[in-house]
C-alpha positions in Angstrom: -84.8 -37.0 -34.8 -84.2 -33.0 -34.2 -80.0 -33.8 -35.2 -79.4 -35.3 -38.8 -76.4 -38.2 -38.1 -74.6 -39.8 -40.0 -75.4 -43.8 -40.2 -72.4 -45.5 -39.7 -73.6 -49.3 -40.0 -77.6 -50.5 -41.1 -79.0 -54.2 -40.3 -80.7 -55.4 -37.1 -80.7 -56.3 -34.0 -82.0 -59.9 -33.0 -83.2 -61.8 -30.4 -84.0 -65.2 -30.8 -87.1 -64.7 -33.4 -87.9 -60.9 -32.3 -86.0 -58.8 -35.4 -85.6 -55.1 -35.3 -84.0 -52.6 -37.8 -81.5 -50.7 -36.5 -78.9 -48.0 -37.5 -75.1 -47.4 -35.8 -73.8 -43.9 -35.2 -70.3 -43.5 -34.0 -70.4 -42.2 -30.2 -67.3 -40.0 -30.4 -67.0 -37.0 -31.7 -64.7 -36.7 -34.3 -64.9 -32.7 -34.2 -63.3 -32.3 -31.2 -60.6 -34.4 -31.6 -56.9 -32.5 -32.7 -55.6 -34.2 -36.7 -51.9 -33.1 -37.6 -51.0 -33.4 -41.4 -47.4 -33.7 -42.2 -46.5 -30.7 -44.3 -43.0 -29.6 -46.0 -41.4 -26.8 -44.1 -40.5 -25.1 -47.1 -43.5 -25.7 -50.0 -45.8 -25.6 -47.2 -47.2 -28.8 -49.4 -48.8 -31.5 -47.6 -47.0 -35.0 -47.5 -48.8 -37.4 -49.5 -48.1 -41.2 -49.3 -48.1 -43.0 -52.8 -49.0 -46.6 -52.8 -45.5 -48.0 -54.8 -43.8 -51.4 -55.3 -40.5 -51.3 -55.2 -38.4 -51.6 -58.4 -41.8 -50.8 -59.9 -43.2 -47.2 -58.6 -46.5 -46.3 -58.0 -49.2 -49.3 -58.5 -52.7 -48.0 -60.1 -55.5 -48.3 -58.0 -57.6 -51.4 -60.3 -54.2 -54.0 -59.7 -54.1 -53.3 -55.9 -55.8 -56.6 -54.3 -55.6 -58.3 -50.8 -52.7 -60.6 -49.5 -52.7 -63.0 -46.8 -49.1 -63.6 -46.1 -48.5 -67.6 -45.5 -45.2 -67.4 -45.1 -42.7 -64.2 -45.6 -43.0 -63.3 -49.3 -45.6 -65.7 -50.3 -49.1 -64.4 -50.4 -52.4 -65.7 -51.0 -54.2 -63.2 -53.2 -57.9 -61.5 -52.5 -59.7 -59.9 -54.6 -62.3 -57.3 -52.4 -65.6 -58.4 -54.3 -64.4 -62.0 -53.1 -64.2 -60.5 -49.3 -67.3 -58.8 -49.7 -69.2 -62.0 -50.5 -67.9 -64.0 -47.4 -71.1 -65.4 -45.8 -70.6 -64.2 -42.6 -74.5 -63.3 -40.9 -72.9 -60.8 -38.3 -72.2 -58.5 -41.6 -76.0 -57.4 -41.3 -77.3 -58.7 -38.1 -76.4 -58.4 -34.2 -77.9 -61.6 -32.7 -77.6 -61.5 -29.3 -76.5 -64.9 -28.1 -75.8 -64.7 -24.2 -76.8 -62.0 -21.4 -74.2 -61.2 -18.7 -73.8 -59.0 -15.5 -72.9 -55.4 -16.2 -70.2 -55.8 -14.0 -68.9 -59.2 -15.3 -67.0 -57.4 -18.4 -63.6 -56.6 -17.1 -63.6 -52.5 -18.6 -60.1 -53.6 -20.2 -62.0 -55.7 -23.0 -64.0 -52.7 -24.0 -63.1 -51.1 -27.6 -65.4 -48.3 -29.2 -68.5 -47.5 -28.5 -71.9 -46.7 -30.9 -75.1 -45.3 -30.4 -77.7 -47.7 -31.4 -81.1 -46.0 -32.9 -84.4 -47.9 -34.2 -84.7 -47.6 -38.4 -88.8 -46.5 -38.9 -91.5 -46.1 -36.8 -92.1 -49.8 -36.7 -88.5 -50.6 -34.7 -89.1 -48.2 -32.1 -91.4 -50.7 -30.3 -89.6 -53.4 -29.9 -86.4 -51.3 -29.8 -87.9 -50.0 -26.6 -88.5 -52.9 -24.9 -85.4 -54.5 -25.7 -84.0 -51.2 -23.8 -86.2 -52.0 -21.0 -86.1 -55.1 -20.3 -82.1 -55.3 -20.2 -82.2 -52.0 -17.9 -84.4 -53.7 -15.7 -82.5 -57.0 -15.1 -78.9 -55.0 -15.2 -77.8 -57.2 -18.1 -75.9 -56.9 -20.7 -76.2 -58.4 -24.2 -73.7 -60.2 -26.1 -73.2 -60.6 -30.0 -70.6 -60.6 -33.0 -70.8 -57.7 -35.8 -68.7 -57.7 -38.8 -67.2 -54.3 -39.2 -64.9 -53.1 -41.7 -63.8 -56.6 -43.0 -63.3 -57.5 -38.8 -66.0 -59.8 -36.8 -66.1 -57.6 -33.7 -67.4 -59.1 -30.2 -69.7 -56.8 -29.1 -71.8 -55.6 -25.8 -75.2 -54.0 -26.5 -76.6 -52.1 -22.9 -78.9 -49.3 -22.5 -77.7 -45.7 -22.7 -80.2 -43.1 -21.2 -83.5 -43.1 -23.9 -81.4 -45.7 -25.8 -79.2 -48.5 -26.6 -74.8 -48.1 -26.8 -73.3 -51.0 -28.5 -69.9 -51.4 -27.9 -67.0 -53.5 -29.4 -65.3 -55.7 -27.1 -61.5 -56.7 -27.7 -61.0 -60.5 -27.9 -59.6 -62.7 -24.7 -56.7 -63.3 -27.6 -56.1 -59.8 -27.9 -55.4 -59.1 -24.5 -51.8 -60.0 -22.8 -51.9 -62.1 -19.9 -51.7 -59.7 -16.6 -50.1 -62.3 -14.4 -47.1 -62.3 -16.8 -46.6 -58.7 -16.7 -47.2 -58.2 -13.3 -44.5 -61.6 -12.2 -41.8 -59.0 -10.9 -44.1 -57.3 -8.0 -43.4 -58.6 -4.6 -45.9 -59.7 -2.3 -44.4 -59.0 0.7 -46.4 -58.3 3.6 -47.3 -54.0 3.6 -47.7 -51.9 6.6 -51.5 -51.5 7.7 -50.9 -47.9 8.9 -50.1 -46.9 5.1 -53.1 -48.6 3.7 -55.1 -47.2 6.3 -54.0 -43.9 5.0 -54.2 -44.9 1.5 -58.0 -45.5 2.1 -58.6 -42.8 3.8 -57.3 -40.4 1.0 -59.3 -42.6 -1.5 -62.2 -41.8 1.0 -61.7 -38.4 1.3 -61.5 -37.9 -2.7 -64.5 -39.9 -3.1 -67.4 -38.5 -5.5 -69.6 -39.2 -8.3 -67.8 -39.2 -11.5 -68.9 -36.5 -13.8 -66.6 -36.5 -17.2 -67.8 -32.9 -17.6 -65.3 -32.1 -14.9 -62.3 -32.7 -16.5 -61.2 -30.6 -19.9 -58.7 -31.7 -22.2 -55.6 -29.4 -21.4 -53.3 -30.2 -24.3 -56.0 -29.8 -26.9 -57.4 -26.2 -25.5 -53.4 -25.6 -25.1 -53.0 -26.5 -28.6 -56.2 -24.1 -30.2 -54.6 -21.4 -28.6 -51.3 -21.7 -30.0 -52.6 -22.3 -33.6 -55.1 -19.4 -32.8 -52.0 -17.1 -32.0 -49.7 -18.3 -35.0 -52.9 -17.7 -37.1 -53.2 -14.0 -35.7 -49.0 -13.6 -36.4 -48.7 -12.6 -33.1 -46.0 -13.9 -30.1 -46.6 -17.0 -28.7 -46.4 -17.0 -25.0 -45.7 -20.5 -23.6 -46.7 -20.4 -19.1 -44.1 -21.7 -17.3 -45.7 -24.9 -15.2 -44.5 -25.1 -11.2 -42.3 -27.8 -11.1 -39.5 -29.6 -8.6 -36.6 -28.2 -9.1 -34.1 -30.8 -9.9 -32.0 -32.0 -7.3 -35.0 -31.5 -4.7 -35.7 -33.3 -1.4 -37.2 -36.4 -2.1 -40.0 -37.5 0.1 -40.7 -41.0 1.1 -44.1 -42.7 0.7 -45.3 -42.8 4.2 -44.9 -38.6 4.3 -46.7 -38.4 0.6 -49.5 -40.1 2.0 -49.5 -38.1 4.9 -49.2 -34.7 2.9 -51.9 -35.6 0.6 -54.5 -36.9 3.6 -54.1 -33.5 5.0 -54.7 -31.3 1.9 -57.3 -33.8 1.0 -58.6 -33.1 4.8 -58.5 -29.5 4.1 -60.3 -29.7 0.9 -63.1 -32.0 2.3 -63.5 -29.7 5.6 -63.9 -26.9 3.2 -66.5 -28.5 1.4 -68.1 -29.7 4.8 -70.1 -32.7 3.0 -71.8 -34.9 6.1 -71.6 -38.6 5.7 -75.2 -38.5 5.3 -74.9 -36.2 2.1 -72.0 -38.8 0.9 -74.5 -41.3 0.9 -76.9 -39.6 -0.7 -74.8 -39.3 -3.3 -73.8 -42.5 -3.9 -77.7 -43.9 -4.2 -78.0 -40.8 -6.4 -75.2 -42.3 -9.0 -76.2 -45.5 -8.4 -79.6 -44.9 -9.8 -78.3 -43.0 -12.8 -77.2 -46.2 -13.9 
């Protein structure tokens, strides 16, 4: 490969009796992502967090071990070599046991994604037609992966001239909707409003390209260090806002507003319906 990566998990990938070695590499770049440190306003020292017991002080690394709390205070005690030894297969291999729709994984259940590359020559055979076969029947495979002392559901799908593995969140994990959701009425709506609704959804319709959108706070945030760094005068804009006590619009005139500078927008752009369509088989066969 052109980029040297970082490997962030080594085993293989199986199905039923076809094994192939395989490397992870995280999918997210940690670079780009903003890290505050707590620091003392007057040393200018960086906080540090010492690992202490209390009416003892700080604990040495080598009598530090694992407890499983059975009841509040009492603790079964681990030692890590004893973790490490747990027989668990989905510590070295993803076996995929079940294939599903793309579209039958509800988006809320996904975790963190991983790139998924072949380890030597003799993987990238197999590796290929692993990705091939599951881009060509739009299905998605499903396995466990031990990660980081957690067994991790996973979902292994093609990404572009590879495979993406990402970790799925248990069903346990996830709070039940129809409880959260109890106090919303179900009265009957006006048709007129979701007419409009639909037709602003319509009208703001496109591909989605993530490329599009920038990440305000953190550019917002280099430029302030940037200007601290320099000594100079921070200047902070001043964002348009309502003042407070404004007129407050009802629902049925926001829709309205927003149809017609949505209208505006789209007349401006003067896409055909034919073009729309395009469009849409064009992101459809992206994926």
């Amino acid at each position: 490969m052109a980029e040297r990566i970082r490997t962030f998990w080594k085993g293989q990938l199986r199905l039923a009796l076809v094994t192939i070695p395989v490397r992870l590499v995280t999918a997210l770049a940690k670079e780009k992502q903003i890290h505050f440190h707590q620091v003392d306003r007057t040393t200018k020292q960086r906080i540090r967090y010492e690992k202490v017991a209390p009416g003892i002080g700080e604990v040495p690394k080598e009598d530090i071990v694992y407890g499983y709390e059975v009841e509040p205070g009492n603790y079964v005690l681990l030692e890590e070599e004893e973790l490490e030894n747990l027989k668990l297969e989905s510590r070295h291999t993803i076996e995929l046991v079940q294939f599903v729709e793309a579209c039958d994984i509800d988006p809320l259940y996904f975790e963190r994604p991983y790139y998924v590359v072949p380890d030597g020559e003799d993987a990238e055979e197999p590796y290929r037609v692993i990705r091939d076969a599951l881009r060509s029947e739009d299905k998605v495979g499903i396995g466990q992966l031990t990660l980081r002392g957690r067994e991790n559901l996973v979902a292994l799908k093609p990404c572009g001239k590879g495979l993406m593995l990402e970790t799925l969140r248990y069903a346990s994990d996830i709070k039940d909707a129809d409880a959260i959701f109890e106090g919303i009425g179900n009265m009957r709506l006006r048709q007129d409003l979701i007419e409009m609704a639909k037709d602003l959804i319509d009208q703001r319709s496109a591909p989605f390209d993530p490329a599009a959108y920038k990440n305000h706070y953190a550019e917002a945030l280099r430029q302030l260090v940037h200007s601290k760094m320099k000594g100079g005068k921070v200047a902070v804009g001043e964002e348009e806002a309502e003042p407070a006590g404004g007129k407050v619009i009802d629902f049925t005139e926001a829709l309205r507003r927003s149809l017609r500078r949505s209208g505006a927008a789209a007349r401006t752009r003067s896409e055909t319906p034919a073009r729309r369509s395009t469009s849409k088989a064009r992101a459809r066969a992206k994926r």
